[in-house]
C-alpha positions in Angstrom: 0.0 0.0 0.0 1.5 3.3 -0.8 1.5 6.0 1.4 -0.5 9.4 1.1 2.6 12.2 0.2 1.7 14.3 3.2 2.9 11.1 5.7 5.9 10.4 3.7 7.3 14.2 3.4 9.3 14.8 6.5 8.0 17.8 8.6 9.3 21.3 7.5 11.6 22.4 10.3 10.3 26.1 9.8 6.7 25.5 11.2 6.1 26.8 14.5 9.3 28.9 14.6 8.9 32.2 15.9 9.5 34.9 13.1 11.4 38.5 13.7 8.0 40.5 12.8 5.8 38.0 15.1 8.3 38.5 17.8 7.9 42.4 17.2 4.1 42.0 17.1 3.8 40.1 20.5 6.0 42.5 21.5 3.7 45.6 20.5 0.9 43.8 21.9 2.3 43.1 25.4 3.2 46.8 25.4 -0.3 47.7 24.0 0.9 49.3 21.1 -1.0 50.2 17.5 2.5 50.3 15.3 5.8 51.1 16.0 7.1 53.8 17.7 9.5 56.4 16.2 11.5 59.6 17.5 12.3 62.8 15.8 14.1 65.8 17.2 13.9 69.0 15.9 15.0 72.3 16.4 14.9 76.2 14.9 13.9 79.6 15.8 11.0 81.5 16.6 8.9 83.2 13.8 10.1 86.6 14.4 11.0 88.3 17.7 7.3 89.9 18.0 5.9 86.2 18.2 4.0 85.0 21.3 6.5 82.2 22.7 3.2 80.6 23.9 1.5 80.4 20.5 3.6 77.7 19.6 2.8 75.6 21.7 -0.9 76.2 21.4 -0.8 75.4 17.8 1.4 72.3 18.2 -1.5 71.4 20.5 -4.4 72.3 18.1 -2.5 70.5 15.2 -1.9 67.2 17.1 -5.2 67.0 17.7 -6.1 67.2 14.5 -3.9 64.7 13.2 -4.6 62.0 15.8 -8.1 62.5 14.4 -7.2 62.1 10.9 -4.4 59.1 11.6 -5.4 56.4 14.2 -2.2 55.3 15.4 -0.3 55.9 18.3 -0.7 58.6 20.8 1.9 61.5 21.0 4.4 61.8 23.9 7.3 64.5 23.8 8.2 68.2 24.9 8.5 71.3 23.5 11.3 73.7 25.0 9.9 77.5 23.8 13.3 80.0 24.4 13.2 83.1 23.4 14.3 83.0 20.2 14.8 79.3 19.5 12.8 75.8 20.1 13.4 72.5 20.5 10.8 69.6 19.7 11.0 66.0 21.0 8.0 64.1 19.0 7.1 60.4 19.9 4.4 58.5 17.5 3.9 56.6 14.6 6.2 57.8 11.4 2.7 58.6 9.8 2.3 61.3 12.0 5.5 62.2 12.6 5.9 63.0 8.8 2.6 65.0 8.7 4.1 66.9 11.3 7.4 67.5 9.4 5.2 68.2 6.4 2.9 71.0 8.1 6.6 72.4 9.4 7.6 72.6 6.1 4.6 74.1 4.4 4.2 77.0 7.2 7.9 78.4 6.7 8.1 78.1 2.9 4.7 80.4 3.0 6.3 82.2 5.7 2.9 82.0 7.7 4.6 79.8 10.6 5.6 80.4 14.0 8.9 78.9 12.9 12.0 79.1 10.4 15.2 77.7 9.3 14.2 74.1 11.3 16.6 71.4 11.3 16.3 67.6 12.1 18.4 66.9 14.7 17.5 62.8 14.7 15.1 60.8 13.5 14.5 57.2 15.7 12.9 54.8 14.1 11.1 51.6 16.6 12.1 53.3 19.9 12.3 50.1 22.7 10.3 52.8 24.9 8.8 56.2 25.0 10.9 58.8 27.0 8.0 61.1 27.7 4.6 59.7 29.1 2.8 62.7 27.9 3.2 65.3 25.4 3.8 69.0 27.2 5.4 72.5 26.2 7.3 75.1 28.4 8.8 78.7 28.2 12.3 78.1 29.0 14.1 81.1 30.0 17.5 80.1 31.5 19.5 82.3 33.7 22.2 85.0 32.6 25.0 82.7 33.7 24.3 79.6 31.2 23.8 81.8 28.2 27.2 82.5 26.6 27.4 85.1 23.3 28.8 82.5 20.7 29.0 78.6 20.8 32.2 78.0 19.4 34.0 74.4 18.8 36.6 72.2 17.5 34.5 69.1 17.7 32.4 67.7 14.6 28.8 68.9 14.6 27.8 65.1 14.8 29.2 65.1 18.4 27.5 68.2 19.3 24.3 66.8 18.1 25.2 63.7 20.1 25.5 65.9 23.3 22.3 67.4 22.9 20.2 64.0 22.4 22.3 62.7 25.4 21.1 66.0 27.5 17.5 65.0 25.8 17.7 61.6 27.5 18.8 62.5 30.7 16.0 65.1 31.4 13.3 62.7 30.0 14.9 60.1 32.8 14.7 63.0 35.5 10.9 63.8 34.7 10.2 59.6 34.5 11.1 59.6 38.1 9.1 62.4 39.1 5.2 61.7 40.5 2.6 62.8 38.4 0.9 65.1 40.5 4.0 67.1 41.1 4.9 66.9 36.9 3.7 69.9 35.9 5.3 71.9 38.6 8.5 70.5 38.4 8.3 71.7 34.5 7.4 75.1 35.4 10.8 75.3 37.3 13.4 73.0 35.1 16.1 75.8 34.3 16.1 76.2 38.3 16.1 72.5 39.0 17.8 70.8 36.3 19.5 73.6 34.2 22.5 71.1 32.9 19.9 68.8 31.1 18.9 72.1 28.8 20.4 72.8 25.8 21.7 76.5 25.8 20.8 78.9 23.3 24.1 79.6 21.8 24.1 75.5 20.9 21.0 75.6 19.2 21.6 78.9 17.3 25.0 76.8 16.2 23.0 74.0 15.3 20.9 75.5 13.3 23.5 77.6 11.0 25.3 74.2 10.3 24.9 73.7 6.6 25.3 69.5 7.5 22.0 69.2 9.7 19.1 68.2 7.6 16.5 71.1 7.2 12.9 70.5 7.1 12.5 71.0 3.2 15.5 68.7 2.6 13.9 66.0 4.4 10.4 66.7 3.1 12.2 66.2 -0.4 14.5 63.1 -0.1 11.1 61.5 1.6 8.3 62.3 -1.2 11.2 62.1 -4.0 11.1 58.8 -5.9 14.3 56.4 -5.9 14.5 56.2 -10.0 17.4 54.2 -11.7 19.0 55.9 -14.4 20.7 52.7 -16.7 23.4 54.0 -18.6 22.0 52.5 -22.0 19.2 55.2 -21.2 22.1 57.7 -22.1 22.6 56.9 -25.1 21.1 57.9 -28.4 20.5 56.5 -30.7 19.0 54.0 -28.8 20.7 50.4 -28.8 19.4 47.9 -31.2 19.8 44.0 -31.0 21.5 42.3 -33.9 20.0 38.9 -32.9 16.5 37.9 -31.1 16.6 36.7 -28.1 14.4 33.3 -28.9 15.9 29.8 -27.6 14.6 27.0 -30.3 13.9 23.7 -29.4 16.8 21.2 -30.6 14.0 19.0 -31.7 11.9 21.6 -33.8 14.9 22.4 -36.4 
């Protein structure tokens, strides 16, 4: 009696083997996530000097709203550091959002209707292990006359700088993990007083932001929406190539 194919096959060694996306899905679900996760830091300077340091925030608020009506993904966690005459944007949330966001920043400064000019990505983190911020919140930073220097000057590449500032980034979204929730908003209020090494000065950012090497908003809005086309080299040349032979295989058998 001959046996049915399915008994005779040996069993494929792949079934019930625990793939890289199912272990990142289980892992999503045991952290009661939509999608994945990512990070973008930004920074740039204020609209013009008569604008309202408050009314970016507002408006980052209003927009956020709007968007986590239009894309149903992951909340947004982060903070917004208002100087007075720079910003500095931590953004946590799904890379839909966090594009529309990068978008809307790009659209309001090349109209020059914007709160905001001359932004530049600082990083962009794609599946963060965890949020650093458990809510999203904004602040008027305005650090004493002792941290603020006239020029930020340096030998160091502007990669190590950058570096610096995400560590600094880190370090105060550590500081405000640890600190209850009823006292959070407080303890915000009064950062430069409390924690004024974990801010970035202004005399880094305005460095940051006149580096020609930092990605600007439009740069990244450009590479992102641009399409990745192949130019072939025979697509160089005219006139165009011609075959001196078809490309047809005969059978042995037909000739």
């Amino acid at each position: 009696m001959s046996r049915s194919r399915s008994a005779s096959m040996p069993a494929d060694s792949s079934m019930g083997r625990l793939s890289l996306f199912d272990a990142v899905l289980e892992r999503n679900r045991a952290l009661n996530k939509k999608s994945l996760v990512h990070r973008v830091v930004y920074v740039g300077r204020l609209g013009s000097e008569s604008t309202e340091r408050r009314d970016l925030g507002t408006f980052s608020e209003k927009f956020f709203k709007h968007c986590q009506q239009k894309y149903q993904g992951e909340g947004i966690t982060g903070i917004l550091l208002v100087y007075p005459l720079h910003y500095i944007h931590v953004v946590e949330s799904s890379s839909e959002l966090l594009h529309a966001i990068i978008r809307e920043i790009d659209n309001r400064e090349r109209a020059q209707i914007g709160l905001t000019q001359e932004s530049k990505i600082l990083s962009f983190s794609t599946d963060v292990p965890q949020r650093l911020f458990s809510q999203w919140s904004f602040r008027v930073v305005t650090l004493p006359q002792s941290t603020r220097s006239e020029k930020y000057t340096t030998t160091e590449p502007v990669d190590q700088v950058v570096g610096q500032c995400l560590r600094q980034l880190l370090k105060l979204g550590s500081y405000l993990a640890k600190v209850p929730r009823s006292d959070l908003a407080g303890t915000l209020d009064r950062l430069p007083e409390r924690v004024p090494e974990l801010l970035i000065t202004p005399d880094v950012l305005e460095y940051l932001i006149q580096h020609t090497d930092l990605c600007s908003t439009a740069k990244y809005v450009s590479f992102y929406q641009t399409p990745f086309n192949v130019v072939l080299d025979n697509e160089l040349v005219w006139p165009m190539p011609m075959r001196l032979f078809p490309y047809t295989i005969h059978n042995e058998s037909s000739i």
